[in-house]
N, C-alpha and C positions, 0 to 999 in steps of 0.2 A: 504494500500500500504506500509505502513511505516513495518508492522507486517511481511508481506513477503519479505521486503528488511533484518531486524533485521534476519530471518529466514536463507536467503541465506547467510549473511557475519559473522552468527555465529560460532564459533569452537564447535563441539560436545566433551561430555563426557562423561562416564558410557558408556553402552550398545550402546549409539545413534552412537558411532563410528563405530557400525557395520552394519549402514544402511544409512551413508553418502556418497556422489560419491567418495572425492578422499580415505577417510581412509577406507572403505572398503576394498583399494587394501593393507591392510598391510598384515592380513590372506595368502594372493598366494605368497605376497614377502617373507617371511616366508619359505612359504616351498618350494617352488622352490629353495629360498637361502639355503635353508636344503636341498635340494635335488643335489645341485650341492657341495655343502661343504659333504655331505659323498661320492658323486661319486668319487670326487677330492680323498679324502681321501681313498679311497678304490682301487687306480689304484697305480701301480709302478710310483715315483713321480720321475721322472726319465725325463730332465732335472731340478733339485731341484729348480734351483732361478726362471724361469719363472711359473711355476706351485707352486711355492712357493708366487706370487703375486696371484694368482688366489684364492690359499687357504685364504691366507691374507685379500680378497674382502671380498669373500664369511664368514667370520668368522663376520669381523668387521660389515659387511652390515646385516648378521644377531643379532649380539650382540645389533646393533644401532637401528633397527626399532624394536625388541623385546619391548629396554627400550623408544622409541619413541611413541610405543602404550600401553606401560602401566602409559609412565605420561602424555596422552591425557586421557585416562581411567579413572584414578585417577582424571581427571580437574584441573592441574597443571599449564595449561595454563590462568585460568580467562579469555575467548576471547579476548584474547590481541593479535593486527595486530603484535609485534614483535614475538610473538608465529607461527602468519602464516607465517612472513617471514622465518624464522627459517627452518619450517617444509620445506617450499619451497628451499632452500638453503642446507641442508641434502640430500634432493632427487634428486638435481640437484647433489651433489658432487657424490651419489652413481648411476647414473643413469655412468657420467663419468668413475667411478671407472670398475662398471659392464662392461661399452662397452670394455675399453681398457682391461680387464681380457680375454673378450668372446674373442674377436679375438686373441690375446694370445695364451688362451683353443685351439683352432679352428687349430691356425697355428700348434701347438704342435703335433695335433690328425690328421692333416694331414703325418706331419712327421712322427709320429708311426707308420703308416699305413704304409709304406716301410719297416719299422725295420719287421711287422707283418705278412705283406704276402709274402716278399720275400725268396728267397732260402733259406737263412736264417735268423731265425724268433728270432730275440731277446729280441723281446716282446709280449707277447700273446696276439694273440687274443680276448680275454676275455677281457684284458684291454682296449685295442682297440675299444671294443664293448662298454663298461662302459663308456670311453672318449666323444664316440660320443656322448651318454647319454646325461653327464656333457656339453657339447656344448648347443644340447638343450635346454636343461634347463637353462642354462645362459644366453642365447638368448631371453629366456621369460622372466627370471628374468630381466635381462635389458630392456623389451619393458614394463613389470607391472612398473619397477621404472619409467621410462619417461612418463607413461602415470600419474602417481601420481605426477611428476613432473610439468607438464602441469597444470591437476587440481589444485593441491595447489598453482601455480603459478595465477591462475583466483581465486582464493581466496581469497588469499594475496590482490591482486587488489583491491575485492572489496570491502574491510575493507575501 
């Protein structure tokens, strides 16, 4: 009993983080976070400052879990419970980050959508098509963080 308790409140390292429940989810955070950071980047950024916090998410959220799976990889942590909190506290901030960017993203690509199909069209449709994309995918990206958030939060615990 003791062997399966040690099991479940351990931190994985090397490879094992790729067959753990909550680090597994860094892989899809990744690219969806890469997939909404070149959407973003690939559309006329046109209101600049609020598509300008989206970009900012998407960049830092991929920059952070990048260097968050490679010093779990590395066994950086020694399964230390401040390691889980840590990991749990990250995901919570980017879980926030992501939502309040999506609906942002969201609000914005609604707005385009007028500039896009009305009589006159001041932003293309193409972009418009890419936007929706970038929702999406932000949409996921924010439900992979919260669901990692959750996990590593019952981890945390049961250190």
């Amino acid at each position: 009993m003791a062997a399966a308790t040690q099991q479940i409140s351990s931190l994985p390292s090397g490879l094992a983080i790729c067959t753990t429940a909550p680090d597994i989810l860094y892989l899809p955070e990744l690219v969806f976070g890469g997939l909404v950071w070149i959407l973003v980047a690939s559309t006329l950024v046109s209101p600049a400052n609020p598509l300008g916090w989206v970009m900012f998410v998407s960049v830092f959220c991929f920059v952070m879990t990048f260097l968050w799976l490679i010093l779990f990889a590395c066994g950086v942590h020694k399964n230390s419970s401040a390691w889980a909190a840590a990991d749990f506290i990250y995901h919570l901030i980017a879980v926030v980050f992501y939502l309040s960017a999506s609906v942002i993203l969201a609000y914005i690509t609604i707005v385009m959508k007028e500039l896009s199909t009305g009589t006159v069209t001041m932003y293309p449709f193409k972009y418009y098509q890419i936007d929706i994309s970038a929702v999406v995918f932000s949409h996921i990206a924010t439900l992979l963080y919260f669901i990692h958030c959750i996990l590593s939060a019952v981890r945390w615990k049961s250190f």
